[in-house]
C-alpha positions as CSV (number, residue, x, y, z in Angstrom):
1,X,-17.4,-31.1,10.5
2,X,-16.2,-27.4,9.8
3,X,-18.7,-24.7,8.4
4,X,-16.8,-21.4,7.0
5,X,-18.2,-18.3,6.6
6,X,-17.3,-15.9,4.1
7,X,-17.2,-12.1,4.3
8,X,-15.5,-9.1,3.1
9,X,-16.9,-8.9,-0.4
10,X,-18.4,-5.9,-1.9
11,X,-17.9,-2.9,-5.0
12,X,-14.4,-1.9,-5.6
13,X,-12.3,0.2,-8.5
14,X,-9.6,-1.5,-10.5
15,X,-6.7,-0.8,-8.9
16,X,-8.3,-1.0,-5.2
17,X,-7.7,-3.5,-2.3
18,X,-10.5,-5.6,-0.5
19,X,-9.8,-8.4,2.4
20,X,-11.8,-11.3,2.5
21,X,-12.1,-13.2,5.9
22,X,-13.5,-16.8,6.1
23,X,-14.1,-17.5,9.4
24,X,-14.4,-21.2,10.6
25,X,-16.6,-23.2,13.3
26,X,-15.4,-26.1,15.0
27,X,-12.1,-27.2,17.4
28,X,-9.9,-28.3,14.2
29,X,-9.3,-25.5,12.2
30,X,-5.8,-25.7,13.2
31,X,-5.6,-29.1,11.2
32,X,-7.0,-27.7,8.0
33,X,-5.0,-26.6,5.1
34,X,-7.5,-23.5,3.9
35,X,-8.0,-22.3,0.1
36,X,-10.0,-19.8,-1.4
37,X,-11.4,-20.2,-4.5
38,X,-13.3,-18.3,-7.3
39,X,-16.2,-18.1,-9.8
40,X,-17.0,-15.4,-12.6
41,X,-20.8,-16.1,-14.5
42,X,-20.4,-18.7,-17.4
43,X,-17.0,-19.9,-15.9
44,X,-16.1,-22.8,-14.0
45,X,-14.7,-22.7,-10.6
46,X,-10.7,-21.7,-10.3
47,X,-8.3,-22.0,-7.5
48,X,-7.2,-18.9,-6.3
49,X,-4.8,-19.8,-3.2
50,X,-4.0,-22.1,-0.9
51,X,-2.2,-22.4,2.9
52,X,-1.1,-24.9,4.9
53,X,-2.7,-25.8,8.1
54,X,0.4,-24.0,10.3
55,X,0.3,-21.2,7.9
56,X,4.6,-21.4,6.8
57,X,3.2,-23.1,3.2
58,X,1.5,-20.5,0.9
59,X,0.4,-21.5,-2.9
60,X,-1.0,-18.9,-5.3
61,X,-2.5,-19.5,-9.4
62,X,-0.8,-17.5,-11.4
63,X,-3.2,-14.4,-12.4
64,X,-3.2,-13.2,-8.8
65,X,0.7,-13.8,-7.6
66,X,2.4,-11.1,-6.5
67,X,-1.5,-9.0,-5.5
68,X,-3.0,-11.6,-3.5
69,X,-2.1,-12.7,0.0
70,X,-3.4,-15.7,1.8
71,X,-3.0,-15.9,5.8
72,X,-4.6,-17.3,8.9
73,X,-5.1,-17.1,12.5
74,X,-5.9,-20.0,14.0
75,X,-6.6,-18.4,17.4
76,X,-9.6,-16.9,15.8
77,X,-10.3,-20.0,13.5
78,X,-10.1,-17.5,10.7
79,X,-8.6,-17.0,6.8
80,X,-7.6,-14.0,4.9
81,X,-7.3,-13.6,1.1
82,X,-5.7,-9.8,1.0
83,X,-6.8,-8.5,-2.4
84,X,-4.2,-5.8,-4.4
85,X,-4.5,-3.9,-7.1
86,X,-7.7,-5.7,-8.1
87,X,-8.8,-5.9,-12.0
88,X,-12.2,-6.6,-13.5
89,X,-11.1,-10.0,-14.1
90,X,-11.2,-10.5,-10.8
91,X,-14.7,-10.2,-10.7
92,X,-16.3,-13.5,-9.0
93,X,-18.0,-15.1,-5.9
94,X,-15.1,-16.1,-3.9
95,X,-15.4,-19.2,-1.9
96,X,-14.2,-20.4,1.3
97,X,-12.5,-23.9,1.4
98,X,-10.8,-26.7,3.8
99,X,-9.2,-29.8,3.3
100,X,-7.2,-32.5,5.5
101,X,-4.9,-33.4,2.1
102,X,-1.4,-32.4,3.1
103,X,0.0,-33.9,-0.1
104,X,0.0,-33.3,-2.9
105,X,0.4,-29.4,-2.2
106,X,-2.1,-27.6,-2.8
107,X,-4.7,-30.3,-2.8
108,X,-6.5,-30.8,-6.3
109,X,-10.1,-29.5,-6.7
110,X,-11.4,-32.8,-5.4
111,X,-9.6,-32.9,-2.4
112,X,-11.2,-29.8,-0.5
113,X,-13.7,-31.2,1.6
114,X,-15.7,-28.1,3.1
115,X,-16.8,-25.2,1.4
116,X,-18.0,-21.7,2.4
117,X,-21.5,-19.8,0.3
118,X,-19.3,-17.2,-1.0
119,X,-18.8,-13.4,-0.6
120,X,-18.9,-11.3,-4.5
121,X,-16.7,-9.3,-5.3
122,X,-17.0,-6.8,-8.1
123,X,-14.2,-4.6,-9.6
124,X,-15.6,-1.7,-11.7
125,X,-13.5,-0.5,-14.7
């Protein structure tokens, strides 16, 4: 069993940076691959990025490649999502996620098996 915590949220401008920290309970976060995840109102939940359980595999959707950076620290049971040059599009509660699927990479939706409550984020124009 792994509960994650989410934190980090909050009000920012377009073009600002937030970091989101997901902090994990439990002896096994080491074993975990870790994902983040987001929802906007009236849209359905979208991967945002993934990394593997030893942190050297990274996976990122499109819209936020090259702004968003996903990282870990198992020594503190803990996940990152490092938020660049943020847009109002990225508006959403961002959620928190673990799975034990290690293929296919990144697991599908389905696959993650814990989830955070989620931390909003809000980008004003």
């Amino acid at each position: 069993q792994v509960q994650l915590v989410e934190s980090g949220g909050g009000l920012v401008q377009a073009g600002g940076s937030l970091r989101l920290s997901c902090a994990a309970s439990g002896r096994t976060f080491s074993s975990y691959a870790m994902g983040w995840f987001r929802q906007a109102p009236g849209k359905e939940r979208e991967f945002v990025a993934a990394i593997s359980w030893s942190g050297t595999s990274t996976y990122y959707a499109g819209s936020v490649k090259g702004r968003f950076t996903i990282s870990r620290d198992n020594a503190k049971n803990t996940v990152y999502l490092q938020m660049n040059s943020l847009k109002p599009e990225d508006t959403a509660v961002y959620y928190c996620a673990a799975s034990t699927v290690v293929a296919p990479w990144p697991p599908m939706k389905e696959q993650w098996d814990y989830w955070g409550r989620g931390t909003q984020v809000t980008v004003s124009s």
